[in-house]
C-alpha angles and dihedrals in degrees: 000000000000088000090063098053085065092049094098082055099055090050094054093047084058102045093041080054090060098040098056086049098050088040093058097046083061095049094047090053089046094043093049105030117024111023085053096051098042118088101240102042122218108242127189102310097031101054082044085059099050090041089059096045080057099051089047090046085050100045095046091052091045087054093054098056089035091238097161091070102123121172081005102071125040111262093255092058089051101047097052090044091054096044084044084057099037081054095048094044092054092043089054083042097043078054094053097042086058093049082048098049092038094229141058111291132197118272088206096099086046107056093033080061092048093060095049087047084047085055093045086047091053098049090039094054089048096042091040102049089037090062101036095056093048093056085045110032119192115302121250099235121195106203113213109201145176096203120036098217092051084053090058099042087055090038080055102053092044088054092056084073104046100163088065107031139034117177107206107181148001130231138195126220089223094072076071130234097287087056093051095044089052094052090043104076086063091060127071087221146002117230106199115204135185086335129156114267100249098043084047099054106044095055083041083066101033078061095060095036087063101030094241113154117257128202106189135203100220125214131227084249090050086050092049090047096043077068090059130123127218114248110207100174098106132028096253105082104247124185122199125225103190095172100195099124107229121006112239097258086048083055092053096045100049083044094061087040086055096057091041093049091040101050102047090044085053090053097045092040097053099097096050089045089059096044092051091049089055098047087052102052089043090055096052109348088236129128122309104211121045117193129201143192111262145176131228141151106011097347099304111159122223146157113268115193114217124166109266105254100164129057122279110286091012090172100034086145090074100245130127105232136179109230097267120212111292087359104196097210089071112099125226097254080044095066086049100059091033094063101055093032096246087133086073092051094100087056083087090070079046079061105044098059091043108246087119139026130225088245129031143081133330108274109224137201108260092228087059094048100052080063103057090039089065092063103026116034097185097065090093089076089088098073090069086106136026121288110264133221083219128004148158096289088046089053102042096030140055130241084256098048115137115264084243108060085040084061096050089044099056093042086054083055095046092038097053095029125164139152079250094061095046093059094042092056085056096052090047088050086059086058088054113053079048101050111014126083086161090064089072098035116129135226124269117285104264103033116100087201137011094256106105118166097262081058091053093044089053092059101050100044085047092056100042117119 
């Protein structure tokens, strides 16, 4: 345990390390091939100044895409968030060295430099988490649980990472609370999943009593909650729920944020739109566009483009349907795009006139969420903001995610909302088309939507008083 309480440290030794790496690769390149070439060459102060506006550039991109993770996040995802920070931050910086000069440079020296940080990065994810996990090997977990399937589903995913996490036993809330605390002191942590309140509650409490580390399922009310403010007008701490989704000036100002975003992605995107048109009709001479029924802000329908993927009448049965695993009604030119998401790229005109907005939640089909809504309520909660292109569910989630955890996910976006997050969503999206194929994977062959009956009984054992 006392280990652990240096573990933030150990981390910060190892990001200033790469800082001061990548920091000097850049120096060096400024130093010997741009603050000799300018006209009104940098001395002592003035090159300190610009090293340390770099350093800051650097560190605000990698915490976006939480590239100082180590031990945390799998090597790979380290590696390209840090090469996606180390890209943004000289093109800030390219950007700066021509306002400086007073011309166009040339970019040479700086991307020579990018590929020698992209080497240091490289080395410094595979030493560093290499070190850091040996000085904090993979935590014993004991899983606390009220159904037994939704246990395993959560056991799975924590094995997938088995340099950070062991889970070493189950336990049912039926053996009672005085059973669990007394398994608890043999774990490093508890992780407490679709358990009763009370139970809940009181092991939640036994854990920081006596500072034992918690994961936590949350449910749809701690989420809600989570949103909360802090009331202070009386003595008695009070927290305010207003539930109303986005205030009227957050509205507005996500509004103007959604015609600025969209038209200059529809101007930048023209060329690949094209492209893309002429590839499909090529490929079937059939249509280009395909629109579909969707539904944003409080259940309004409307038609959502999308670039056509699958063959003409692909569900000429009648019957909604989620894209399955190899599903054979995608065209060629359709896996393509898919792929690298160029069949969403109409959804900017979606954005334009207002029926979406750049970041929010998935918008569904209503057939499909009908569905879910059988089942989950609650899933119309969702429906609190406008539909996105790209969103919190769509970041953190795959294309397969349970309609549950999408739904947790989306109400953590609309409870804790801000112009920042917004912005921050976009930069992570731009992690994702580069490093996750999960993100587009389909639903099993056979299922018209994700929501199977282990998902169902998850939910309702998760919700339960």
């Amino acid at each position: 345990m006392e280990r652990e309480r240096f573990k933030k440290l150990a981390i910060l030794v190892a990001a200033v390390v790469l800082l001061t790496w990548i920091t000097s690769a850049f120096g060096f390149t400024w130093l010997y091939s741009y603050n000799r070439t300018i006209q009104f060459n940098f001395f002592f102060k003035g090159n300190w100044v610009l090293f340390g506006l770099y350093m800051v550039i650097f560190s605000v991109f990698a915490r976006i895409y939480k590239g100082f993770k180590v031990g945390s996040h799998k090597t790979v995802d380290l590696i390209v968030s840090q090469m996606i920070s180390t890209v943004c931050t000289n093109a800030v910086m390219y950007i700066q060295i021509c306002l400086i000069a007073r011309a166009i440079v040339t970019p040479l020296p700086l991307l020579i430099c990018t590929a020698i940080q992209f080497v240091i990065i490289v080395v410094w994810a595979i030493v560093a988490g290499y070190i850091i996990r040996r000085i904090y090997p993979a935590k014993s977990l004991l899983i606390v649980y009220g159904s037994l399937q939704s246990a395993h589903m959560l056991s799975d995913k924590l094995t997938t990472r088995q340099d950070k996490y062991k889970v070493d036993a189950l336990v049912d809330v039926k053996e009672g609370y005085d059973f669990i605390v007394s398994r608890i002191a043999d774990y490093d942590g508890v992780v407490i999943c679709d358990t009763p309140n009370q139970i809940r509650n009181d092991v939640l409490k036994y854990c920081f009593k006596i500072s034992k580390t918690v994961y936590l399922v949350p449910k749809i009310s701690d989420i809600i909650v989570r949103g909360a403010e802090n009331m202070e007008l009386f003595d008695t701490p009070l927290l305010v729920s207003r539930n109303i989704g986005l205030t009227a000036e957050q509205r507005f100002i996500k509004r103007i944020f959604d015609i600025i975003v969209s038209s200059i992605g529809i101007v930048i995107a023209s060329p690949f739109m094209l492209i893309t048109a002429v590839a499909i009709k090529l490929c079937d001479r059939g249509p280009v566009l395909y629109k579909q029924k969707r539904l944003t802000r409080w259940g309004k329908e409307f038609d959502l483009l999308k670039f056509r993927s699958m063959v003409v009448n692909a569900e000429s049965d009648g019957v909604a349907r989620l894209a399955a695993d190899n599903d054979s009604r995608i065209t060629p030119v359709g896996k393509v795009i898919r792929a690298i998401r160029f069949d969403e790229l109409p959804q900017l005109f979606n954005i334009f006139i207002g029926d979406m907005s750049v970041v929010g939640p998935r918008p569904e089909r209503p057939e499909i969420a009908a569905e879910y809504e059988k089942q989950m309520p609650e899933f119309a909660f969702r429906l609190k903001v406008k539909a996105g292109l790209t969103g919190n569910a769509q970041v953190v989630g795959k294309y397969n995610t349970t309609p549950y955890d999408k739904l947790k996910l989306d109400l953590m976006y609309i409870e804790k909302y801000s112009i920042v997050q917004d912005l921050l969503i976009i930069l992570k999206t731009v992690k994702i088309l580069l490093l996750s194929k999960e993100s587009t994977e389909g639903i099993k062959q056979g299922y018209i939507t994700p929501l199977t009956k282990e998902n169902t009984e998850r939910k309702d054992h998760n919700e339960q008083a």
